[in-house]
Every structure is written in structure tokens, then in C-alpha cells.
MIVOMI-370121 format. One record per residue (C-alpha): residue in three letters; x, y, z. Coordinates in Angstrom, 3 decimals. Example, Ala and Ser with C-alpha at 12.3 -4.5 7.8 and 13.67 -1.06 7.14 Angstrom:
# residues 2
(ALA; (12.300; -4.500; 7.800)),
(SER; (13.670; -1.060; 7.140)),
END
This chain:
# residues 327
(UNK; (18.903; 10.933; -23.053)),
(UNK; (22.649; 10.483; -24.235)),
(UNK; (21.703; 12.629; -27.378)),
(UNK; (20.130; 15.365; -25.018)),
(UNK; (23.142; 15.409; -22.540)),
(UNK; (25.578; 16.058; -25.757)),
(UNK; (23.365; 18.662; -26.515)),
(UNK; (24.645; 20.423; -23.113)),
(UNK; (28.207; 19.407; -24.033)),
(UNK; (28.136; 20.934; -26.981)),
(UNK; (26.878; 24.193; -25.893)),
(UNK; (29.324; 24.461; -23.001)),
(UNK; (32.086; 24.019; -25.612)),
(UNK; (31.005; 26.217; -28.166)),
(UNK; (30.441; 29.313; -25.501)),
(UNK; (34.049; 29.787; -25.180)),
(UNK; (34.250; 31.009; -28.353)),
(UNK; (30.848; 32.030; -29.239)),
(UNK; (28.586; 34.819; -27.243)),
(UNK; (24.992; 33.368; -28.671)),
(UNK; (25.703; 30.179; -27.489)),
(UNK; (27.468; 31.764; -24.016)),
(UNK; (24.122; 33.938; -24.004)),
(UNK; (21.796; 30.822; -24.449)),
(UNK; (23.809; 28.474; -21.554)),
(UNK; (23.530; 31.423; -19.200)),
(UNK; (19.588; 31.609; -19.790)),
(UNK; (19.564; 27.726; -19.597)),
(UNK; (21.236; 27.833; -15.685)),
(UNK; (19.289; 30.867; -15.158)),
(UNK; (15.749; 28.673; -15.342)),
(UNK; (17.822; 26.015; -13.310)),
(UNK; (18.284; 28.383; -10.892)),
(UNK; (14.800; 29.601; -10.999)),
(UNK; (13.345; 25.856; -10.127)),
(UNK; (15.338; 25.230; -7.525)),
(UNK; (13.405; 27.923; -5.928)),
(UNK; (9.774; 26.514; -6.683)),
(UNK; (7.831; 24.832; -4.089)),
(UNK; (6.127; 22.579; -6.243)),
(UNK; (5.542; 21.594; -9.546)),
(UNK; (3.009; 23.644; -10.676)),
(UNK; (5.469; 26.547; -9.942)),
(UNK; (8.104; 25.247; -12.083)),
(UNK; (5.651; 24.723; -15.034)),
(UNK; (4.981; 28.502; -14.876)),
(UNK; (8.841; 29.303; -14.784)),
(UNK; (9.152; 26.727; -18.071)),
(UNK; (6.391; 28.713; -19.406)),
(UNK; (7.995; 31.610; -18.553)),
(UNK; (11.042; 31.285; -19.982)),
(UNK; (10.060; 30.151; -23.068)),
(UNK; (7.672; 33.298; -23.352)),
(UNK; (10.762; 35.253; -22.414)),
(UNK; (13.510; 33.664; -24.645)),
(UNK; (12.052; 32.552; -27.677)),
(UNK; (8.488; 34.693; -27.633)),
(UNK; (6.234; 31.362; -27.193)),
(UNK; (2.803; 32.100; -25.976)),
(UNK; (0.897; 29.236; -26.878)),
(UNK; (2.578; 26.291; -24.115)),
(UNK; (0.903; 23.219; -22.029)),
(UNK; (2.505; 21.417; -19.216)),
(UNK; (1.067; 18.164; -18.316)),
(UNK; (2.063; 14.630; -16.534)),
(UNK; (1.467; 11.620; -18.205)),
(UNK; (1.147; 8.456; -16.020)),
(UNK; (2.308; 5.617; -18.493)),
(UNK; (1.304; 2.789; -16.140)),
(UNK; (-2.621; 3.969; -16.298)),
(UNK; (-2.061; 5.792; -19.343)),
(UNK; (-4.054; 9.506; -18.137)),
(UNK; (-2.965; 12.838; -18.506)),
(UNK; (-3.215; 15.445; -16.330)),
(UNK; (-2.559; 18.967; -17.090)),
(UNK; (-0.730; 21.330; -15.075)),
(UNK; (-0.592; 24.632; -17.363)),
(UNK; (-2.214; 25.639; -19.902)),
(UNK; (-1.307; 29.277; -21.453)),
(UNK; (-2.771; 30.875; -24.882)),
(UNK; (-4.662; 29.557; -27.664)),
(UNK; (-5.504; 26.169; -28.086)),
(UNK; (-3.100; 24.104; -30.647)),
(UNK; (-3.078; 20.777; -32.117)),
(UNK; (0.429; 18.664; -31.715)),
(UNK; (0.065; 17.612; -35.575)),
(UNK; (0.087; 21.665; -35.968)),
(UNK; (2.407; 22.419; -38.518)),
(UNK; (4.337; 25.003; -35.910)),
(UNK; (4.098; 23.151; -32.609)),
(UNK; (6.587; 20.692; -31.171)),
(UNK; (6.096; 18.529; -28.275)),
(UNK; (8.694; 17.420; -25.996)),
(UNK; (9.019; 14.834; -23.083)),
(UNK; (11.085; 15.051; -19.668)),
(UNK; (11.772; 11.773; -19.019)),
(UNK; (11.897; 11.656; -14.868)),
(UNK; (12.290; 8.077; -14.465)),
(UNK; (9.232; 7.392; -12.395)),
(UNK; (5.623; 6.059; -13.886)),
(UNK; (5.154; 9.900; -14.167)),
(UNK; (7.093; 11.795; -17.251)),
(UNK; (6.394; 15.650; -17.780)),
(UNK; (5.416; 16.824; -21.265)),
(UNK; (5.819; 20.167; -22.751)),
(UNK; (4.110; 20.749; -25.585)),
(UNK; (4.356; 24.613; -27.374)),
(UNK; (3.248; 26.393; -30.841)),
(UNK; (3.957; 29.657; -32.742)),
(UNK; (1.852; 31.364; -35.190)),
(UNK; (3.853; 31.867; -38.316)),
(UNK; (6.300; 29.864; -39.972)),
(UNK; (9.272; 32.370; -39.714)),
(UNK; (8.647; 32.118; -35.645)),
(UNK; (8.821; 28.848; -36.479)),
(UNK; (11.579; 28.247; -38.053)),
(UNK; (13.501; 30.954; -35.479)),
(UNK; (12.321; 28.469; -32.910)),
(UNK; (13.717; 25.861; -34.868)),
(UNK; (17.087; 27.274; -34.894)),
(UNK; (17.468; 27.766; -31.333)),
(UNK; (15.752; 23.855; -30.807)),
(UNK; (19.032; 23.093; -29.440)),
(UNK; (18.946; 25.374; -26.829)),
(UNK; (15.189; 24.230; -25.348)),
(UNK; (16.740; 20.706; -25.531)),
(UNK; (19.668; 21.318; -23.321)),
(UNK; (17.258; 23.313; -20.973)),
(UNK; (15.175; 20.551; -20.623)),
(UNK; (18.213; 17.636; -20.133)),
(UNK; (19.512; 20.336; -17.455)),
(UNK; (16.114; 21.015; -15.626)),
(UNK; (15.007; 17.113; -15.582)),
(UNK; (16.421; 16.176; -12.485)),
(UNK; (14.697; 19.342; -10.486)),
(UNK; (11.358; 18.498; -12.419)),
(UNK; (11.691; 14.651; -11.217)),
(UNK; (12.363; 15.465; -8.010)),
(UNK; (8.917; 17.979; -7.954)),
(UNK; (6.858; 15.058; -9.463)),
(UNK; (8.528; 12.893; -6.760)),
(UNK; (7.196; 15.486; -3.719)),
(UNK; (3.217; 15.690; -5.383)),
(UNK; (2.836; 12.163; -4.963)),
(UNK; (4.506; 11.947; -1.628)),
(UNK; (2.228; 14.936; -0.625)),
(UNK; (-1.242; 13.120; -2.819)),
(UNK; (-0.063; 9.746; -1.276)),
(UNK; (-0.273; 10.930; 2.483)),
(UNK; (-2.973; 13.785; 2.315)),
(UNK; (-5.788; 12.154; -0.449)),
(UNK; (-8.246; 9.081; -0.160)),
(UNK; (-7.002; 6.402; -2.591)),
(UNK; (-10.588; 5.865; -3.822)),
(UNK; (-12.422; 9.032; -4.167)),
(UNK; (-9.332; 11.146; -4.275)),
(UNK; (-10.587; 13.599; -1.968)),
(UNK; (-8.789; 14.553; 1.133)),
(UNK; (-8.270; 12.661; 4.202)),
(UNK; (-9.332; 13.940; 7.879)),
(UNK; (-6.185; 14.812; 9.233)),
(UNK; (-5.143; 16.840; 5.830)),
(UNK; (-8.438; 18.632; 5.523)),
(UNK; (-8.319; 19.647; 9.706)),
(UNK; (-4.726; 20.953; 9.226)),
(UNK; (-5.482; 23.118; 6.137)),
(UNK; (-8.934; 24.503; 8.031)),
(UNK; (-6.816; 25.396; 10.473)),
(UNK; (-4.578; 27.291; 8.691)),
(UNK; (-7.336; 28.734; 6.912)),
(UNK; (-9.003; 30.016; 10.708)),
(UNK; (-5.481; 31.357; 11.635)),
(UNK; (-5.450; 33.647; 8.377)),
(UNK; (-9.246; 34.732; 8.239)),
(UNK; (-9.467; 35.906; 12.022)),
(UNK; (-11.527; 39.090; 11.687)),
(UNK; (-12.299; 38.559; 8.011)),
(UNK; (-15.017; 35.764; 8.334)),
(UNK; (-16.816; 34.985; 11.508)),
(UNK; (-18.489; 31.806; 9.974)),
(UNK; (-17.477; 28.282; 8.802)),
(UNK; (-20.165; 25.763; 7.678)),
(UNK; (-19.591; 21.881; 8.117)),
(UNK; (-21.487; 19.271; 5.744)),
(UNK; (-21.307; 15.881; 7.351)),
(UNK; (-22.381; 13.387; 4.089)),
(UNK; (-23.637; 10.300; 4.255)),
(UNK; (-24.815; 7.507; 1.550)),
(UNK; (-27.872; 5.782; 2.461)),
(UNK; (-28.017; 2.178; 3.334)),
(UNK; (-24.539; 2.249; 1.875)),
(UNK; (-23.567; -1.650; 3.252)),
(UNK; (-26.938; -2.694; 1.244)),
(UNK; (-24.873; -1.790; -2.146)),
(UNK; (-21.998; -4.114; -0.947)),
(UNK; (-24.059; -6.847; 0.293)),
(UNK; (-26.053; -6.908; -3.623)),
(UNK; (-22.820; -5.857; -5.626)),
(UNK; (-19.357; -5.924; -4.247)),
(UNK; (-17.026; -3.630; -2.742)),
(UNK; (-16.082; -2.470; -6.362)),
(UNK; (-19.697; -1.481; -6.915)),
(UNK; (-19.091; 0.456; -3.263)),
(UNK; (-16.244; 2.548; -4.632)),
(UNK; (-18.046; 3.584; -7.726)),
(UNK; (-20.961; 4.743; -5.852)),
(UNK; (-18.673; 6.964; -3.543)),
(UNK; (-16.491; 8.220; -6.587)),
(UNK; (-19.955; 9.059; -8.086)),
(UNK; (-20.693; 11.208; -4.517)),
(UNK; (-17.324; 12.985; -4.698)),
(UNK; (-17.878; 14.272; -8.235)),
(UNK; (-20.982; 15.633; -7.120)),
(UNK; (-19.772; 17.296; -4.473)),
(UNK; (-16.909; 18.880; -5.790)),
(UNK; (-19.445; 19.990; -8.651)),
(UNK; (-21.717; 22.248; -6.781)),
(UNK; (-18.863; 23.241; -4.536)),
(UNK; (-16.073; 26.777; -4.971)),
(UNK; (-12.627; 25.890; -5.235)),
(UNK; (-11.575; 27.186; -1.947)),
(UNK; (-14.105; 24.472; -0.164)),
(UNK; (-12.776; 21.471; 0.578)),
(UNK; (-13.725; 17.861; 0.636)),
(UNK; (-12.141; 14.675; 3.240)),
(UNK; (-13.543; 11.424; 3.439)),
(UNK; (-14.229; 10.280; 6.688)),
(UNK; (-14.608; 6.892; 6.803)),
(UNK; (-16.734; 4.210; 4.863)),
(UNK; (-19.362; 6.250; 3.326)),
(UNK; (-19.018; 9.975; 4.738)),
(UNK; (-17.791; 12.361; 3.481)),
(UNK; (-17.203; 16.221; 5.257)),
(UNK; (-17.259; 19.305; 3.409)),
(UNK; (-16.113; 22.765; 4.499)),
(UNK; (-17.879; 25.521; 2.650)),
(UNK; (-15.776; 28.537; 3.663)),
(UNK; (-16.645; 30.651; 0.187)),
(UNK; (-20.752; 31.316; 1.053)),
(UNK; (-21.557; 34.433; 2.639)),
(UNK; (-24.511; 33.192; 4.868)),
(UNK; (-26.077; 29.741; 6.035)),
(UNK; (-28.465; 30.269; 3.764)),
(UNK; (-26.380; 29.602; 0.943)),
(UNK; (-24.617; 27.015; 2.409)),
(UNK; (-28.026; 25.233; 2.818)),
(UNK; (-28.521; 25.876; -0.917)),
(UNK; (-25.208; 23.506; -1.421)),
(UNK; (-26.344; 20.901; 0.672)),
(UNK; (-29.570; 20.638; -1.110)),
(UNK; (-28.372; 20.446; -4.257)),
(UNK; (-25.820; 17.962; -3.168)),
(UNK; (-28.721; 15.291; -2.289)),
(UNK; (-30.982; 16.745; -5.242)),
(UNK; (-28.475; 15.870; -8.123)),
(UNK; (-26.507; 12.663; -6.185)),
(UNK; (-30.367; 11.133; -6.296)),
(UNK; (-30.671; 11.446; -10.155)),
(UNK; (-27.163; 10.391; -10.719)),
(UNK; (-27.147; 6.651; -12.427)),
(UNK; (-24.267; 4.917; -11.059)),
(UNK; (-22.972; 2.412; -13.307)),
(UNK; (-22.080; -1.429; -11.313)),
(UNK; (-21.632; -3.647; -13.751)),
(UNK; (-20.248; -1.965; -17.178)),
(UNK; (-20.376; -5.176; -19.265)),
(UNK; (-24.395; -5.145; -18.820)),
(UNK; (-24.723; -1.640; -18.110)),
(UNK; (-26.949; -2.111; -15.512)),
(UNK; (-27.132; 1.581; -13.697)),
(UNK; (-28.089; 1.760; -9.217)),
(UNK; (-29.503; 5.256; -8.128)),
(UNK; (-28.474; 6.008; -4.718)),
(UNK; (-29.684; 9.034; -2.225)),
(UNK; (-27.520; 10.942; 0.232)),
(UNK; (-28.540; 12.722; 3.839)),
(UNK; (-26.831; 15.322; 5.035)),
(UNK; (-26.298; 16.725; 8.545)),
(UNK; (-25.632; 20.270; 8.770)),
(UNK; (-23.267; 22.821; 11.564)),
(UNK; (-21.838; 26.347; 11.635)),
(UNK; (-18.718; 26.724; 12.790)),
(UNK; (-18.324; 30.471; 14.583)),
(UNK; (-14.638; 31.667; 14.847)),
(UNK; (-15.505; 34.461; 16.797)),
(UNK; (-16.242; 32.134; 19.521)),
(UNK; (-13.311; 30.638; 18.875)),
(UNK; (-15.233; 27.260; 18.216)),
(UNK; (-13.226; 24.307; 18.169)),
(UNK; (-13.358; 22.626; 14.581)),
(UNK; (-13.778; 18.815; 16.350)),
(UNK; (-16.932; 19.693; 17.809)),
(UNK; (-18.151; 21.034; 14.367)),
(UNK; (-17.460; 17.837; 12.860)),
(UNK; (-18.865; 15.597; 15.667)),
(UNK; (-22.100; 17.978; 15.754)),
(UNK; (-21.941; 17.674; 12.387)),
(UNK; (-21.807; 13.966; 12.461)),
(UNK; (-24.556; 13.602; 15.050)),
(UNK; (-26.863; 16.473; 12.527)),
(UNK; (-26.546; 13.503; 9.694)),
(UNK; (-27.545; 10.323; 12.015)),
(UNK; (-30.534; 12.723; 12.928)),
(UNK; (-31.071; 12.830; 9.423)),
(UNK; (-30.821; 9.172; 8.110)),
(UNK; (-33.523; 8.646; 10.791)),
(UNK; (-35.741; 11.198; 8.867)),
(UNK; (-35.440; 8.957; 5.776)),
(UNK; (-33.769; 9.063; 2.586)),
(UNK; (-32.492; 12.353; 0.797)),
(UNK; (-32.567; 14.744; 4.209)),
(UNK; (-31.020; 17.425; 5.754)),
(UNK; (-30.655; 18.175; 9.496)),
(UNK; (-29.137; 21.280; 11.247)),
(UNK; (-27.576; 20.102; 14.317)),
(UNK; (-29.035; 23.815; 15.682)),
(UNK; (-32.473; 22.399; 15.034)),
(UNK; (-31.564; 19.556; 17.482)),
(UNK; (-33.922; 19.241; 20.505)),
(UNK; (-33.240; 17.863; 24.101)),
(UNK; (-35.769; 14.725; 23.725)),
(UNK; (-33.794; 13.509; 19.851)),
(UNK; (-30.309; 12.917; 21.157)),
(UNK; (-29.507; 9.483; 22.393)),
(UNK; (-26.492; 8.219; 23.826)),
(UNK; (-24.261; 7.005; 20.718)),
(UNK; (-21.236; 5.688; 22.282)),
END
């Protein structure tokens, strides 16, 4: 870090005399600037990317966090063509943020004369990066404040209160757009029977195992909370009918009953588990209140547990003589 923050020094010194280098530590507070303005940090990897594009032509750039204390990587950006970082013309550099998180910015050209014009100007990128590491730190810092208080520590979905706040923002903007919001209340069957034979650990695995699923046959815009213990409530806001939305829900439960669940990885030994589902539309026209969806919703999937295993019930489809008193 002290070799990076003489980097800046030197720079500052030289631009009195020298327009290049006066040129390059106006670009470098330029992108400082620029970050301070991002609202997270997948913002501010698109202005790194950008400015490298911009000042030294780079097309070819990944952003990603490294977590050193469980040693994953997660990528943030990825922009052009795939590269090695034993390339011959790619360099890789790390902004150390002082937190079990560090950013990495990795980059590659496709001759050697970009190459070695890149190389010239290395300085330059170096002082950026010294200069920008505080902002980038401090947008690390803010996702896992945000992941910490909105996400399920387990299945890394989204917790109730996150997923009702963003739906509701979601209502608020699609007023006359969309008149219909469908509500998949899911639930593991005989769920306590896998923590009674295994463990708790053997618990978590099965519900990570659900999640993946989930998000699998689910669009991007949907969203996923876990509710409590074993349920899980999806939002499908991206199908155009309830027919579709049916079509999720059964293929939720169709490939969560083939999925082998592994509970013990020094023997191997695999547990297939099955999933009900209960089912409600949520009409904004009517200006439907989203609580009720999810407690209909809730009530659809008790209805369907006491079908058997692998159901779906429509809380619609709910008759006078099936409710009972629950509470």
C-alpha cells in the first residue's frame, strides 16, 4: 500500500511540470468523483470499467470480490472476451479494502503494442486504484450491511420484511401496467422428520437444495423470502397469466422430488425430499392487500400437505366445508 500511495505522490509532483502526467491525475480524480456518485458497488465496477475503456482502450475487464476468510469469488462485472490471468497481455490487480472482502480487477488487451502502451501508463491505473480504495471499501462495506439485514443466512434468499417492502414498491410502479401478482407459499414435507434422522445441518442442506431450485425455474425479476423453518414464498410477477404461473409451481415440486440431497458427504449417502405448494393471485386492481395473499397463500399449502406429498392447492379452489380454524 505504501508503494501504491507514492505512486500518487509522484504523479502529483511531476504534473507541475509535466501535462501527461497533469492529464492522467485529472482523469484519476475524475473516476473519484464519478464513485462518489454510485449507489452501490456494482455501479462503481461499471465506472472502473468505464474508465479504463475510456483512458487506456481496455475492453476485455472483470470485477469481482474475493472473500479470503471462505475463500469464494463472486463476480460483479464481466465485459468482453473471456481471458486467462496467465495471458501474456492481462494484468490483475487487487484493492485491498481492509475487510474479509478485497475487490479484484483483472483486464487484457489483444496485441502486444496495446500492451506494452498499457504498460507504460501502469502507473497511472495504480494511483487510480490507491485513490478510489477507500470509496470501493466503503461500497463493499454497504452490500453486506444491506445482504446482512435483507437475506436469510442459510439459503441466502430474502427475508419477509425485505421481500414485502420491494413488492411493494414494485405495486406502486406497475399500477395500470399489470393487474396480477401470483404468490407461491412452499413448503418441505415432513421437514422436522429430516432433523429428527440427520441433524439440523442435514436441515439446511435440504432447504439450500429447495432455494436453488426455485431460483432455477424462476425470471430474475421474481423474488424469493424465506418464511420461517421450511417455507419459502415466491412472487412470480414476470408470467403473463395463472396459467403459467401454475407451470412454475409444478415444476418446482417436479424437479425438487428428483433432486438427491447430499447429508452426510464423507459416505455420500444422498435423501430425496418432496415439496407442496399452495397457490394465490394477488389482483392490484382491487387493490388487494399483499398480507392476505401470503396468509391465503399459506392456508392454500396446509390444504395441500393434507393432499399428500408433491401437491399443489389454489387457495381459489378452497371450499366452505375444508377450512378449519388454525389459530
Amino acid at each position: 500500500m505504501e508503494i501504491l500511495k507514492n505512486k500518487i505522490l509522484e504523479l502529483i509532483k511531476s504534473s507541475a511540470n509535466n501535462e501527461k502526467d497533469f492529464d492522467a491525475l485529472n482523469s484519476i480524480f475524475n473516476l473519484h468523483e464519478q464513485l462518489q456518485y454510485a449507489t452501490n458497488i456494482n455501479q462503481m465496477a461499471e465506472d472502473i470499467f468505464l474508465w479504463l475503456k475510456k483512458e487506456f482502450n481496455i475492453d476485455n475487464v472483470v470485477f469481482a470480490l474475493f472473500d479470503i476468510n471462505t475463500n469464494q469469488r463472486e463476480e460483479l462485472l464481466v465485459e468482453g472476451e473471456d481471458f486467462y490471468l496467465d495471458d501474456e497481455h492481462s494484468c490483475f490487480f487487487i484493492i485491498n479494502t481492509h475487510t474479509n472482502l478485497n475487490a479484484t480487477v483483472s483486464f487484457s488487451v489483444a496485441s502486444n503494442v496495446h500492451y506494452q502502451i498499457m504498460q507504460s501508463k501502469y502507473a497511472t491505473i495504480e494511483a487510480a486504484f490507491f485513490q478510489i480504495s477507500p470509496i470501493i471499501q466503503n461500497g463493499i462495506i454497504k452490500k453486506n450491511f444491506i445482504e446482512s439485514s435483507s437475506l436469510d443466512s442459510v439459503t441466502k434468499v430474502y427475508n419477509r420484511n425485505y421481500l414485502i417492502e420491494n413488492l411493494t414498491k414494485h405495486l406502486n410502479l406497475s399500477k395500470n401496467k399489470k393487474d396480477e401478482i401470483y404468490f407461491l407459499m412452499v413448503g418441505v414435507d415432513r421437514f422436522k422428520a429430516v432433523i429428527d434422522e440427520f441433524d439440523y445441518d442435514a436441515g439446511d442442506r435440504v432447504l439450500i437444495e429447495l432455494a436453488k431450485v426455485i431460483h432455477s425455474n424462476i425470471n430474475e425479476f421474481d423474488m424469493v423470502a424465506r418464511l420461517n423453518a421450511d417455507e419459502f414464498l415466491v412472487t412470480i410477477v414476470s408470467s403473463s397469466s395463472e396459467f403459467e404461473a401454475i407451470q412454475i409451481a409444478e415444476k418446482i415440486i417436479k424437479d425438487f422430488s428428483v433432486k438427491k440431497i447430499i447429508v452426510n458427504d464423507e459416505t455420500n449417502q444422498t435423501l430425496l425430499k418432496t415439496t407442496c405448494i399452495g397457490f394465490d393471485t394477488l389482483h392490484i386492481s382491487k387493490d388487494e392487500e399483499i398480507t392476505n395473499a401470503i396468509k391465503n397463500a399459506d392456508i392454500a399449502l396446509y390444504e395441500a400437505k393434507n393432499l399428500g406429498r408433491s401437491q399443489l392447492f389454489k387457495f381459489a379452489d378452497l371450499k366452505e366445508e375444508d377450512t378449519i380454524d388454525l389459530f
